[in-house]
C-alpha positions as CSV (number, residue, x, y, z in Angstrom):
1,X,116.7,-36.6,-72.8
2,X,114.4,-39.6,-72.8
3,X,110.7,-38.3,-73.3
4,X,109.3,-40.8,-70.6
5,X,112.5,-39.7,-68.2
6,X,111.3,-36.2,-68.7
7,X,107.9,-36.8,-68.0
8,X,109.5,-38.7,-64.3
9,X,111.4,-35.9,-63.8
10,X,108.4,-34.0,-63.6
11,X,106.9,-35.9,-61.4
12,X,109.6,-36.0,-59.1
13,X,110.0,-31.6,-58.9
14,X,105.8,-31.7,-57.8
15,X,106.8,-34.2,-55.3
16,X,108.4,-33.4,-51.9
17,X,107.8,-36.2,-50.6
18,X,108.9,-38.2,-53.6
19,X,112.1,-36.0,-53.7
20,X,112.7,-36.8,-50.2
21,X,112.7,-40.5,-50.3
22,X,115.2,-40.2,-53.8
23,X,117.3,-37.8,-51.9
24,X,117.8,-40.3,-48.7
25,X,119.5,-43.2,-51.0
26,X,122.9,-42.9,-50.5
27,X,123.8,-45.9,-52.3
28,X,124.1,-45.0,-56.3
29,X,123.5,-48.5,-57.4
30,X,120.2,-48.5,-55.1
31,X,119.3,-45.0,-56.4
32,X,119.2,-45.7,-60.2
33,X,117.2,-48.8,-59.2
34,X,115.0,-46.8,-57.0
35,X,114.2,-44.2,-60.0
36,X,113.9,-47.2,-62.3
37,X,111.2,-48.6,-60.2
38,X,109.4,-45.6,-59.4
39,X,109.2,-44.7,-62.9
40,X,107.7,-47.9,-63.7
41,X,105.1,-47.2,-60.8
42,X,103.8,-44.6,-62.8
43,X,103.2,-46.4,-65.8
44,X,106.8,-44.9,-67.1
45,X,109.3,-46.9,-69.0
46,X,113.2,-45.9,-69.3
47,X,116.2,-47.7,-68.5
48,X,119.8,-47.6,-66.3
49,X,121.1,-45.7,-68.9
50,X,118.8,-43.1,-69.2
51,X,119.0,-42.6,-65.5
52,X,123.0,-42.0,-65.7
53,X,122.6,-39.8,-68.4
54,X,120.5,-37.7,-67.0
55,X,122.5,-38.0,-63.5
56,X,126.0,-37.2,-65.6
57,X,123.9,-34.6,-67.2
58,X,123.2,-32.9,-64.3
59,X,127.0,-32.9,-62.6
60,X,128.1,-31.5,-65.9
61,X,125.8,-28.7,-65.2
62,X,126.5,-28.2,-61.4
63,X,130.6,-28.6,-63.1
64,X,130.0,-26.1,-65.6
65,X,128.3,-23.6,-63.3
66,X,130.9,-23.5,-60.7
67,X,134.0,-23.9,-62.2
């Protein structure tokens, strides 16, 4: 995974409130440009397609876990 994804992700699992307002986008479009711009708010740079990586990363998991 992108280093400077990581580092948001980090950000994001200290962050209630931070989670909250990512998990209230319902739109996926609007979500990856949500994490996009949050990242770059914290002086993080990464891209669209290190944001559906890590979001097809993470249903392969659930996927994997459950099935």
């Amino acid at each position: 995974m992108d280093e400077e994804f990581e580092k948001f992700r980090q950000i994001v699992f200290r962050d209630l409130e931070l989670q909250n307002t990512l998990q209230s986008i319902s739109e996926h479009d609007v979500f990856v440009s949500r994490v996009i711009e949050l990242g770059n708010e914290f002086g993080l740079k990464f891209g669209e397609s290190e944001v559906l990586q890590a979001m097809n990363d993470g249903r392969r998991v659930f996927i994997e876990r459950w099935i």
